[in-house]
C-alpha positions as CSV (number, residue, x, y, z in Angstrom):
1,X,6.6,0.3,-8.5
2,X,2.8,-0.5,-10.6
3,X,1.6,2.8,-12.1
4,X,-1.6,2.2,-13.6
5,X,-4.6,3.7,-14.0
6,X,-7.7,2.7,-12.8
7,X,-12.0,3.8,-12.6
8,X,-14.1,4.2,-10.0
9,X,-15.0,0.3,-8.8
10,X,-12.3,-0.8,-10.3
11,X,-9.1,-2.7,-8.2
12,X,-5.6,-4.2,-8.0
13,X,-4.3,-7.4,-6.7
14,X,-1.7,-8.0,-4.5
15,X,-0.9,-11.6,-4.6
16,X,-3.6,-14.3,-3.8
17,X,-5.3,-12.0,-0.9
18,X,-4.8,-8.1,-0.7
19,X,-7.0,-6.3,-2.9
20,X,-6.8,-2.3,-3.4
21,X,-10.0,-1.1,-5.0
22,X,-10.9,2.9,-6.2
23,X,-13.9,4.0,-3.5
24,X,-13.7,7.6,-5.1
25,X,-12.1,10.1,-7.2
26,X,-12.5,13.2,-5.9
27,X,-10.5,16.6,-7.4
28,X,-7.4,16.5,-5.5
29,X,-8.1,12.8,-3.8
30,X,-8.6,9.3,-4.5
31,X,-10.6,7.3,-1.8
32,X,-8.9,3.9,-1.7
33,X,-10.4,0.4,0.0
34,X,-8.0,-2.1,0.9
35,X,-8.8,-5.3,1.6
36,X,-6.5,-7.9,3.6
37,X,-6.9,-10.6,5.9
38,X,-6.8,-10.2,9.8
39,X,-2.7,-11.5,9.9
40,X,-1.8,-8.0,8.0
41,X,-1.9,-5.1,9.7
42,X,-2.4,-1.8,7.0
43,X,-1.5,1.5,7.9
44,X,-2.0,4.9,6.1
45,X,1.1,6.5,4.9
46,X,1.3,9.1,7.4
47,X,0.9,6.2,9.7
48,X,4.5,4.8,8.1
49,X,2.7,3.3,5.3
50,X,3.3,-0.6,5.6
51,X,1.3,-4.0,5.0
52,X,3.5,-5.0,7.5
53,X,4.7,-8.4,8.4
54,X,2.3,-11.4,9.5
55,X,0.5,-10.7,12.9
56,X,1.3,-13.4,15.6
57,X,-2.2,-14.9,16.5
58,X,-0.8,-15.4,20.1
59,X,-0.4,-11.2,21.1
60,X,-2.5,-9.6,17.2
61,X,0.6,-7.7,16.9
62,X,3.1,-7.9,13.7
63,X,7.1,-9.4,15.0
64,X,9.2,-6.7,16.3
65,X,6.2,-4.3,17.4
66,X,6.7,-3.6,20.8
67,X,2.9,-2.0,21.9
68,X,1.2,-3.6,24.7
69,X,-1.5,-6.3,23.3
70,X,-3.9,-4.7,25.7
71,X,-3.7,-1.0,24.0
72,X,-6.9,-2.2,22.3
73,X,-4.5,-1.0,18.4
């Protein structure tokens, strides 16, 4: 696990194309923007926090999830 610390504005990389970068600091909460391309799917944490696998281009949902393409999720 990264611990680091980080301003307002400022980000992390993940690899070549996730990018985590500080929206806001508030008193008890920091305001995060993540930025990923379309094949990942992000999910808050009480979402079971994942960048989960590569989404097929074929259905838009990651291997193994078993939702109905046409849920609109």
């Amino acid at each position: 696990m990264l611990v680091t610390l980080r301003r307002k504005g400022e980000a992390v990389l993940i690899g070549d194309d996730i990018e985590l970068t500080i929206v806001h600091i508030g008193r008890s909460r920091v305001r995060v923007g993540i930025r990923a391309p379309r094949r990942y799917r992000v999910t808050a944490g009480e979402d079971q926090a994942t960048v989960s696998a590569p989404v097929s281009a074929d259905t838009g949902l990651a291997a193994g999830d078993s939702r109905s393409a046409q849920s609109g999720r």
